[in-house]
C-alpha positions as CSV (number, residue, x, y, z in Angstrom):
1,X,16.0,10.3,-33.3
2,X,13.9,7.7,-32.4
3,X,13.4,4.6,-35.3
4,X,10.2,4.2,-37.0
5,X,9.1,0.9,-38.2
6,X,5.9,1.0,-40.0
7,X,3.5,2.3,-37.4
8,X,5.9,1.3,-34.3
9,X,8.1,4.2,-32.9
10,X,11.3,2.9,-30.8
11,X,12.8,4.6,-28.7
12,X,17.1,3.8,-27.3
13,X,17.3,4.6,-23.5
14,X,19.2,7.6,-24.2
15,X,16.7,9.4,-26.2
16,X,14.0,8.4,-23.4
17,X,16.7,9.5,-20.7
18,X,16.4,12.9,-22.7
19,X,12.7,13.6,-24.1
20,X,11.8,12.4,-19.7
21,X,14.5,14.6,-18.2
22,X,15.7,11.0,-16.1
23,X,18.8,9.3,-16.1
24,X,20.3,6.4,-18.3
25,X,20.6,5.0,-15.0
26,X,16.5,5.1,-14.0
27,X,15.6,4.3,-16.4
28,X,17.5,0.6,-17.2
29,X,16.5,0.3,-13.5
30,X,12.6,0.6,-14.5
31,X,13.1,-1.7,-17.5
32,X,15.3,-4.6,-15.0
33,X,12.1,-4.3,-12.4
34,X,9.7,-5.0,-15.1
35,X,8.2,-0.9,-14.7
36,X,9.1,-0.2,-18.1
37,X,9.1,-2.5,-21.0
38,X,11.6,-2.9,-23.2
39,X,13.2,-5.1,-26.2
40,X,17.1,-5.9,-26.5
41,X,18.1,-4.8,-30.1
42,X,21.3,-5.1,-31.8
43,X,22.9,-5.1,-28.0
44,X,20.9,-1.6,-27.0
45,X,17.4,-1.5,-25.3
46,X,14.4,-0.2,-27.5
47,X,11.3,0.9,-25.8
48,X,8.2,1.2,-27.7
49,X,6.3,4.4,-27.9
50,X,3.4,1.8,-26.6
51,X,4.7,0.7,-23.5
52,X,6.2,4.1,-22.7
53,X,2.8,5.2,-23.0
54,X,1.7,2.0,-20.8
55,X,4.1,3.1,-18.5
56,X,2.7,6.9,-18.3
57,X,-0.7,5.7,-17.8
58,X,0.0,3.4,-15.1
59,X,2.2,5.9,-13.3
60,X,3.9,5.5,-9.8
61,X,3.5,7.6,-7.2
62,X,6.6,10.0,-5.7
63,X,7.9,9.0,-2.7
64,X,6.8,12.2,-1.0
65,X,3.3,12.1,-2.3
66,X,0.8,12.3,0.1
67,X,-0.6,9.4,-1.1
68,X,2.6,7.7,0.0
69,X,2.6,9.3,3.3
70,X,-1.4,7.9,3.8
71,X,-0.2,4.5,3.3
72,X,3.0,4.6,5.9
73,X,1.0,5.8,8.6
């Protein structure tokens, strides 16, 4: 359940890893590249429902997109 703090929703990696359908794994990866913004709380990562939706909107494209494939050839 994520944690409301006045109009702030937080959200632990594990509750992301299950609402995305992504791995605990991914996503501490995103947050260590700097993809995914996140705050160290109480020894557990908190990402706000802002930056997730930062995130969304900036989006990365799948490795087999074909706007991937574009740029390798």
């Amino acid at each position: 359940m994520p944690k409301v703090i006045g109009d702030m929703t937080l959200y632990t990696v594990l509750e992301l890893s299950k609402l995305l359908d992504v791995t605990e794994v991914t996503l501490r990866r995103y947050i260590n590249e700097d993809k995914l913004k996140a705050k160290k709380i109480g020894g557990a990562y908190h990402v706000s429902e802002e930056a997730l939706r930062e995130y969304i909107d900036k989006g990365e494209p799948r490795k087999d997109s074909p706007q991937n494939k574009e740029e390798k050839s």
